[in-house]
PAVO-77234 format. One record per residue (C-alpha): residue number from 0; residue in three letters; x, y, z negated. Coordinates in steps of 0.5 Angstrom, whole numbers, plus 500, padded with zeros to 3 digits. Example, Ala and Ser with C-alpha at 12.3 -4.5 7.8 and 13.67 -1.06 7.14 Angstrom:
2
resi=0; resn=ALA; xx=525; yy=491; zz=484
resi=1; resn=SER; xx=527; yy=498; zz=486
# end
This chain:
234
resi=0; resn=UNK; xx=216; yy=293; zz=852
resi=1; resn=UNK; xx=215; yy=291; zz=859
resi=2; resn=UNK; xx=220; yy=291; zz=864
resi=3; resn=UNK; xx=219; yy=297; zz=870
resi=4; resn=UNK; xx=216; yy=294; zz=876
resi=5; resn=UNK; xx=222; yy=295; zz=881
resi=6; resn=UNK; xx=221; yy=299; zz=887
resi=7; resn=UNK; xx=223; yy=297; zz=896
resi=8; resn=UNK; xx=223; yy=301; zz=900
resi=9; resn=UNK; xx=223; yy=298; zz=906
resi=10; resn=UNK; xx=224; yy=302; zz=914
resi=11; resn=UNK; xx=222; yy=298; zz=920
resi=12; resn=UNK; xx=219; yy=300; zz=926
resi=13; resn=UNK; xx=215; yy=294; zz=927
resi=14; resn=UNK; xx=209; yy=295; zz=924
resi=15; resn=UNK; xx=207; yy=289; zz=923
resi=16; resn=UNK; xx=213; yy=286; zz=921
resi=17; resn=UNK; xx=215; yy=292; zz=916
resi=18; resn=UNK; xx=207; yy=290; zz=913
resi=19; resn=UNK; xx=209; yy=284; zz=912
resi=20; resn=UNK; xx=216; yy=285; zz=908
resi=21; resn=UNK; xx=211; yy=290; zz=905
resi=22; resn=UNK; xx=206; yy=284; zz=903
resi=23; resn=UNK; xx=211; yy=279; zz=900
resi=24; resn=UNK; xx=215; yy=284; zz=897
resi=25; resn=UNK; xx=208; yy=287; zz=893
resi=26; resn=UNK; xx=207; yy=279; zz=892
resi=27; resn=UNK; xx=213; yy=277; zz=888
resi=28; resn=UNK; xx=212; yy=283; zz=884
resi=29; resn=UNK; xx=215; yy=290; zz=888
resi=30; resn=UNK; xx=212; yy=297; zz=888
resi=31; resn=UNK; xx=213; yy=298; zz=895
resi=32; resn=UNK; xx=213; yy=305; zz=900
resi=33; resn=UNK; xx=214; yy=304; zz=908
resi=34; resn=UNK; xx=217; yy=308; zz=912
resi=35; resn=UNK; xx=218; yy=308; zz=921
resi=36; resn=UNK; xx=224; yy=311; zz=922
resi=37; resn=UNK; xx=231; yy=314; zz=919
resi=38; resn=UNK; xx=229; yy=321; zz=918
resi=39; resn=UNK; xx=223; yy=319; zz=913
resi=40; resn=UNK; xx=227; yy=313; zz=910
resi=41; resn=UNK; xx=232; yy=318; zz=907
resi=42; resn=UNK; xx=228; yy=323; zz=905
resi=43; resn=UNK; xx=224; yy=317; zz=901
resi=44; resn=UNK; xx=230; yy=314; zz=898
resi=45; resn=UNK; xx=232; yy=321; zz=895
resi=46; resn=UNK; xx=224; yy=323; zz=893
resi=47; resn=UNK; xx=223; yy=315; zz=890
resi=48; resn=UNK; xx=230; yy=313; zz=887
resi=49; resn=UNK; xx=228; yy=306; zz=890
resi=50; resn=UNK; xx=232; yy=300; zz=887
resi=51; resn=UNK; xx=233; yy=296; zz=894
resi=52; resn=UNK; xx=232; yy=299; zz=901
resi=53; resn=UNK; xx=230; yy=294; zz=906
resi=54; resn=UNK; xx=233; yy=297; zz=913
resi=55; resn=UNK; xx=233; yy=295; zz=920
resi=56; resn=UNK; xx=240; yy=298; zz=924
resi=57; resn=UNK; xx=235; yy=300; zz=930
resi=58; resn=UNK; xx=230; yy=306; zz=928
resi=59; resn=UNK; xx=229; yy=312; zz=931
resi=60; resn=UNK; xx=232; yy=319; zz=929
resi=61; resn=UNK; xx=237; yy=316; zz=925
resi=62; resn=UNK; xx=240; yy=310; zz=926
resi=63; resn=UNK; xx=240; yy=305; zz=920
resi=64; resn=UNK; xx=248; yy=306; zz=919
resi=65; resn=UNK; xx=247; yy=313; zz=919
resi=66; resn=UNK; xx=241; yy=312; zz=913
resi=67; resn=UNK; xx=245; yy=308; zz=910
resi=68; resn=UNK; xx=250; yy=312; zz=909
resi=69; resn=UNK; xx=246; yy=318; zz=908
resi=70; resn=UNK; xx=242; yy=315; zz=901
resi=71; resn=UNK; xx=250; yy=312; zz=900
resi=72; resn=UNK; xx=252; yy=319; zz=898
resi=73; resn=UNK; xx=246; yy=321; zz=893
resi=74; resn=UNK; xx=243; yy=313; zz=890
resi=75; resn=UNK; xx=248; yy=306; zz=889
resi=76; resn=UNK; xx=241; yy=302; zz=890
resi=77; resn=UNK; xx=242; yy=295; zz=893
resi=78; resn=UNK; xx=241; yy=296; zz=900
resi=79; resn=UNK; xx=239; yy=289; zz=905
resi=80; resn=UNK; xx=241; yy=291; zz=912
resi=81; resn=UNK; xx=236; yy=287; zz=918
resi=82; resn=UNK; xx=239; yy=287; zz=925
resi=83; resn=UNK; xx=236; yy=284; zz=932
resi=84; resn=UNK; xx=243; yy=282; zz=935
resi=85; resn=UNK; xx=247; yy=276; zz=932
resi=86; resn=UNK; xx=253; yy=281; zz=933
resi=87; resn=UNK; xx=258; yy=281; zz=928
resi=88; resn=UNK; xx=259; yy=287; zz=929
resi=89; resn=UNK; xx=254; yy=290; zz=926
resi=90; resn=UNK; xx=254; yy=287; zz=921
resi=91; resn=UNK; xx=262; yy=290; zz=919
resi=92; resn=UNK; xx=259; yy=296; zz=921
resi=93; resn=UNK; xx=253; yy=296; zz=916
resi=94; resn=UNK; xx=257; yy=293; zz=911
resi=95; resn=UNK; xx=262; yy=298; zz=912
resi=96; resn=UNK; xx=258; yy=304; zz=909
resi=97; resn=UNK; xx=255; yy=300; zz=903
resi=98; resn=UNK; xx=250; yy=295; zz=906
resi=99; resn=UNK; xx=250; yy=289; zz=900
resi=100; resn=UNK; xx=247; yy=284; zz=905
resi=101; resn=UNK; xx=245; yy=282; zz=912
resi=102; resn=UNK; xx=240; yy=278; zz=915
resi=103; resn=UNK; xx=239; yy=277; zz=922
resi=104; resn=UNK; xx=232; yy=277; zz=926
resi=105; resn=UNK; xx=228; yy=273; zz=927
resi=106; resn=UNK; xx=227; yy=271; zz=919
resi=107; resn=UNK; xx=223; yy=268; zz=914
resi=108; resn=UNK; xx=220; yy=272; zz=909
resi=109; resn=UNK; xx=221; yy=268; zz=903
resi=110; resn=UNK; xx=228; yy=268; zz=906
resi=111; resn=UNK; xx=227; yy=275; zz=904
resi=112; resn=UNK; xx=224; yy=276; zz=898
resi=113; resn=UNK; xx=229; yy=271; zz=895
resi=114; resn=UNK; xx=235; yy=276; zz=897
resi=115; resn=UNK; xx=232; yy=282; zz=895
resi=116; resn=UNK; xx=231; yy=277; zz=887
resi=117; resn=UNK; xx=238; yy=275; zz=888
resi=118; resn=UNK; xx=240; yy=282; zz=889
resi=119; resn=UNK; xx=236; yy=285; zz=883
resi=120; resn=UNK; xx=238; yy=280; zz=878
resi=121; resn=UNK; xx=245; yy=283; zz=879
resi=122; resn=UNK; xx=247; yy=288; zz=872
resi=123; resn=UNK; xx=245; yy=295; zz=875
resi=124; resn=UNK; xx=251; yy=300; zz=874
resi=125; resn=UNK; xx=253; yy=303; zz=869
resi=126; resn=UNK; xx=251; yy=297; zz=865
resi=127; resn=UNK; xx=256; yy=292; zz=862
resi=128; resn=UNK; xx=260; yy=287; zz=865
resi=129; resn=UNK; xx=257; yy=280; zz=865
resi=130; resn=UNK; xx=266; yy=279; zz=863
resi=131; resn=UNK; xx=270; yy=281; zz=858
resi=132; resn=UNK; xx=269; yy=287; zz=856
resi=133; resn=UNK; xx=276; yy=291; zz=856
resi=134; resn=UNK; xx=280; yy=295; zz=860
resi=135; resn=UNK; xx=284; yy=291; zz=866
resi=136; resn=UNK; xx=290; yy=293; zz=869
resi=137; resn=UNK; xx=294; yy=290; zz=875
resi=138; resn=UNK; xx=300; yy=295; zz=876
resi=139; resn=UNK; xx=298; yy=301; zz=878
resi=140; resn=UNK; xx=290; yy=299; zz=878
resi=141; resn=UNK; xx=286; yy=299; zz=871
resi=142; resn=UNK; xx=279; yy=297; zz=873
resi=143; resn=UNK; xx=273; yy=298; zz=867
resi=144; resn=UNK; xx=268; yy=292; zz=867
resi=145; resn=UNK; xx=263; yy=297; zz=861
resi=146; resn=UNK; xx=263; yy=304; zz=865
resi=147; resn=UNK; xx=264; yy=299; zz=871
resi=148; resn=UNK; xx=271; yy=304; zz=874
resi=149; resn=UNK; xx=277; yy=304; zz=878
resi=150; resn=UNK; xx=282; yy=307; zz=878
resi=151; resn=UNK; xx=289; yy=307; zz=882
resi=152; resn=UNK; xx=294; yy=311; zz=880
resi=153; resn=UNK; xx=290; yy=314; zz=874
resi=154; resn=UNK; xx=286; yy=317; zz=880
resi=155; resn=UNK; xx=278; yy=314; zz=881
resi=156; resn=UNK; xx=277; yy=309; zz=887
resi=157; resn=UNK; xx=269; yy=309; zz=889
resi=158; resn=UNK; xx=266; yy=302; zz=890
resi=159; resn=UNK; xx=260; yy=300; zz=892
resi=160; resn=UNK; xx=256; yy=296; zz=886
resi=161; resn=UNK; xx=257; yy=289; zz=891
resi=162; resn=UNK; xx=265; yy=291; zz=892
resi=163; resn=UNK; xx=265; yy=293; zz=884
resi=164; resn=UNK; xx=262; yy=287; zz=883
resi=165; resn=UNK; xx=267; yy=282; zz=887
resi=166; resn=UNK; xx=273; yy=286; zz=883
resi=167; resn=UNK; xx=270; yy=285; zz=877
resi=168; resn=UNK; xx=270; yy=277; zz=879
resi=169; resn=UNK; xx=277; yy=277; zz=882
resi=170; resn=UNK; xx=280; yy=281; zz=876
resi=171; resn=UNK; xx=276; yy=277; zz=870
resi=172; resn=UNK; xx=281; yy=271; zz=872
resi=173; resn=UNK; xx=286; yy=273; zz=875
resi=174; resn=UNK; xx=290; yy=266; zz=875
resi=175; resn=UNK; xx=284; yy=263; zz=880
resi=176; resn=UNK; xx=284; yy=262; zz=887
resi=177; resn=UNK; xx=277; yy=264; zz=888
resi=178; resn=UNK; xx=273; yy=260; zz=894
resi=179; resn=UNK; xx=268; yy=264; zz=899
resi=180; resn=UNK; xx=262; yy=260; zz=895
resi=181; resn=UNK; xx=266; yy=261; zz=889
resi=182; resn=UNK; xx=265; yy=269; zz=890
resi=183; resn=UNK; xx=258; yy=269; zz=893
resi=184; resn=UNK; xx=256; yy=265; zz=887
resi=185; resn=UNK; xx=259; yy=269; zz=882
resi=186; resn=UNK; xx=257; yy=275; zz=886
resi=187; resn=UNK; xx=250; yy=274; zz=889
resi=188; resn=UNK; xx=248; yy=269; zz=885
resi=189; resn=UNK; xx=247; yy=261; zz=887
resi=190; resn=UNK; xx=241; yy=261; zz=890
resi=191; resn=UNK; xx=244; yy=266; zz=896
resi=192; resn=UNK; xx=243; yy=263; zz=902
resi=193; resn=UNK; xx=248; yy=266; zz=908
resi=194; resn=UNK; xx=254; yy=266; zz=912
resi=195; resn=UNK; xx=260; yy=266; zz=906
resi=196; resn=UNK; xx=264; yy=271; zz=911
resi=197; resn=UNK; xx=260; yy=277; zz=908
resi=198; resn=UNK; xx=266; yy=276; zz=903
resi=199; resn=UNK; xx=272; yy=277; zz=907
resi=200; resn=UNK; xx=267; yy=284; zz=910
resi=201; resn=UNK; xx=267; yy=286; zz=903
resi=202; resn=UNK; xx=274; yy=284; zz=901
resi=203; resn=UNK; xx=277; yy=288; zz=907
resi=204; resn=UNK; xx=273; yy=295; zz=904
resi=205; resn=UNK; xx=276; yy=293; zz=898
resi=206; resn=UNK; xx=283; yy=293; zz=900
resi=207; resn=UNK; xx=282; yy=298; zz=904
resi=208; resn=UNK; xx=280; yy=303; zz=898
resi=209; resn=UNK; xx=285; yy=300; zz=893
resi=210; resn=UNK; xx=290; yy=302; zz=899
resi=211; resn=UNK; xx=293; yy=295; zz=899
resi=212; resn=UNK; xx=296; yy=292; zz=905
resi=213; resn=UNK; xx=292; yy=286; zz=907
resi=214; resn=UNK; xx=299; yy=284; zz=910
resi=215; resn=UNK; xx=302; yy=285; zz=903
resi=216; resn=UNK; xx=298; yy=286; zz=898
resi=217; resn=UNK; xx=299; yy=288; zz=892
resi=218; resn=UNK; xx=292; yy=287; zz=889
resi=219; resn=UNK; xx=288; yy=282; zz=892
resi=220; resn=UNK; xx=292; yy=276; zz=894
resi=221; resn=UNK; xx=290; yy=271; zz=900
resi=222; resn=UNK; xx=290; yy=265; zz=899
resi=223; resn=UNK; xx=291; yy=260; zz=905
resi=224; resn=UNK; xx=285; yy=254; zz=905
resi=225; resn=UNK; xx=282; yy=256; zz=899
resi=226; resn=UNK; xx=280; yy=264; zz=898
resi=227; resn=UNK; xx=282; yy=270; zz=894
resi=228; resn=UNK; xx=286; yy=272; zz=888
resi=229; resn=UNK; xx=289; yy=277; zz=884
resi=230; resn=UNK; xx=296; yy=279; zz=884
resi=231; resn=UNK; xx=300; yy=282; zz=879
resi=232; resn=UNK; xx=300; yy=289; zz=883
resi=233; resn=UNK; xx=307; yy=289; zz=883
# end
């Protein structure tokens, strides 16, 4: 059986630009729907059940921050946040409410359509995990690659796919200091092409989520020159 042909749905008020997305995206085999402003673009997502959302940060009737948090509440579809300023804090903010990646304008398309791959190569939910199987436990926090869960203290945390998928490398070796570059390559894949910092963003939510001590942790361990870890929980 063939596999079913992924859908984008991509949400720009650019019509040239989003035409373009659109064009390529259908090139490398996506079936895709186009929308204009943040109102449509929800109501699409919840309609189509797409596999990844390309979403710009500045649409009229909702903001691509608040689509993104909307479509966050019904679908764990990958979402590509796109912005025209280089301010990282857009980026923190779209990051913050479920964005998987970003990428500033101008850019490549090609650049494009080699991200959407990488992140539609990633196992979907619910699916298993690339790393062992069993139960993990790190104190008070117990992670499930298989049903691809996490609790802390027997109570259930709610991961993004991407934050689920950082823990899930983080905890399958819990004696290695992970670098960036070792993280994005586990995470998104070796062909992902960015700035590394995205990292440290979806660290940050993770601890925030665990509720572990950035100053403290308990969990996740900072490992000065080198990356992240985990801790033992205690």
């Amino acid at each position: 059986m063939t596999a079913p042909q992924p859908r984008a749905l991509v949400v720009d008020d650019e019509p040239v630009l989003a035409g373009t997305i659109g064009t390529y995206l259908e090139r490398a085999g996506l079936a895709v729907t186009i929308e204009a402003d943040g109102l449509a673009a929800v109501r699409a997502a919840r309609e189509l059940a797409p596999d990844v959302v390309v979403l710009d940060l500045g649409l009229p009737g909702l903001d691509g921050i608040e689509v993104c948090r909307q479509i966050r509440t019904f679908s764990d579809c990958y979402v590509l946040m796109l912005t025209a300023r280089a301010d990282e804090v857009d980026m923190l903010i779209g990051l913050s409410v479920g964005a998987d990646d970003y990428m500033t304008k101008p850019f490549s398309a090609r650049e494009l359509v080699a991200r959407v791959q990488v992140l539609l190569r990633r196992p979907r939910a619910g699916a298993a995990s690339t790393h062992e199987s069993a139960r993990r436990r790190f104190g008070d926090l117990a992670l499930d690659p298989t049903s691809r869960t996490v609790e802390v203290r027997d109570s259930p945390v709610e991961l993004t796919r991407t934050e689920f998928d950082v823990l899930d490398a983080l905890t399958a070796r819990p004696r290695l200091a992970f670098s960036r570059r070792q993280l994005v390559d586990e995470v998104w894949g070796p062909g992902w092409v960015g700035d590394e910092h995205l990292v440290d963003v979806h660290i940050a939510h993770i601890r925030r989520k665990l509720g572990d001590d950035p100053a403290e942790p308990r969990y996740i361990r900072t490992v000065r020159g080198v990356g992240y870890r985990m801790g033992d929980g205690s």
